[in-house]
N, C-alpha and C positions, 0 to 999 in steps of 0.2 A: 504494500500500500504506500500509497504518496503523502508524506506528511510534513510539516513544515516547524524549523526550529524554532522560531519564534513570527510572529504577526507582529508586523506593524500600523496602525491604524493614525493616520495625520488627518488633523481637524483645521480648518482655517480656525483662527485666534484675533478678537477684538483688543487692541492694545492704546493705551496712552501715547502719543505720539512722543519716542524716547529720540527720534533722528533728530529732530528742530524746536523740542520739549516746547512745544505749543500745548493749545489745552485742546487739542483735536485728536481723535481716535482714526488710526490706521487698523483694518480687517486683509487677512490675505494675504494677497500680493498685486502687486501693481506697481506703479510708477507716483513717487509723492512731493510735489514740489511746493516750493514756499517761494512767493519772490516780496520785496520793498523796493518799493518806487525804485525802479529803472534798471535792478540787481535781482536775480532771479537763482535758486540751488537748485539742484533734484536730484532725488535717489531712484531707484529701482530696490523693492524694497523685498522682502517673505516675512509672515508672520505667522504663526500655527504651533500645534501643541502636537507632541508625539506620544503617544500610548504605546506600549510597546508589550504584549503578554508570550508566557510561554506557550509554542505551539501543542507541546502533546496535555499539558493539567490546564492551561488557561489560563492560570497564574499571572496577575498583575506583577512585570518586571520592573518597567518602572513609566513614570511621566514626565516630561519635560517640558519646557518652551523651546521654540526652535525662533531666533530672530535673527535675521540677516541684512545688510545692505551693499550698497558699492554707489559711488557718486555716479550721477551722468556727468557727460558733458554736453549736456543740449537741455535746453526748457521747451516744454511745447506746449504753443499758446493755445488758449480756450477753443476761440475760430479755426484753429489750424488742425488740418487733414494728418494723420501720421504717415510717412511714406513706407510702401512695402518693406524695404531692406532697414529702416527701424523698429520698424514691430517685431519684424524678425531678431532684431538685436537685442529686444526686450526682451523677446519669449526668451532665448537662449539662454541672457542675463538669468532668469528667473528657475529654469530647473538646473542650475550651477550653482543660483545659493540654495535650494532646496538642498541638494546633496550636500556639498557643503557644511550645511547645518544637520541633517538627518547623519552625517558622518560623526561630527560633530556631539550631537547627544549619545549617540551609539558606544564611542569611543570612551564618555563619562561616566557609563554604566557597566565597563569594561565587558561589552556586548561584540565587538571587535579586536 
């Protein structure tokens, strides 16, 4: 039979904005930018919790936060279209810190 050493279970996570400690809530993933008059940051960001049980009893191994970022370097305005080959560079951006972070809690639980 086919069975698996542990399960992983990743939830998106509503968090206090810790990148630009504003009083605004980041969920997920996405792209989060902040600008003041005529200056403008952004991140590409993951936020989410990792559940993590043993595959054969079930057994709660452990829980964690997963948060990750990396700067852009572009802002993109409200009115403006994203171009193909940036969305693409976001997606990519975005399951590099998933692992990243999923490696990351794994490692802390000495699960790896």
């Amino acid at each position: 039979t086919n069975s698996a050493d542990i399960v992983l279970i990743i939830v998106p996570s509503l968090m206090r904005d810790v990148f630009f400690n504003t009083n605004q809530f980041v969920r997920g993933h996405g792209v989060y930018q902040r600008s003041i008059i005529g200056s403008g940051r952004g991140i590409t960001y993951v936020a989410f919790s990792v559940f993590v049980y043993d595959g054969l009893t079930g057994d709660e191994l452990a829980i964690s936060p997963g948060i990750e970022s990396i700067e852009n370097n572009f802002i993109i305005a409200e009115d403006q279209s994203v171009p193909k080959e940036l969305t693409e560079k976001i997606r990519k951006d975005i399951l590099e810190l998933y692992e990243k972070s999923i490696t990351r809690v794994l490692h802390s639980t000495d699960l790896l």
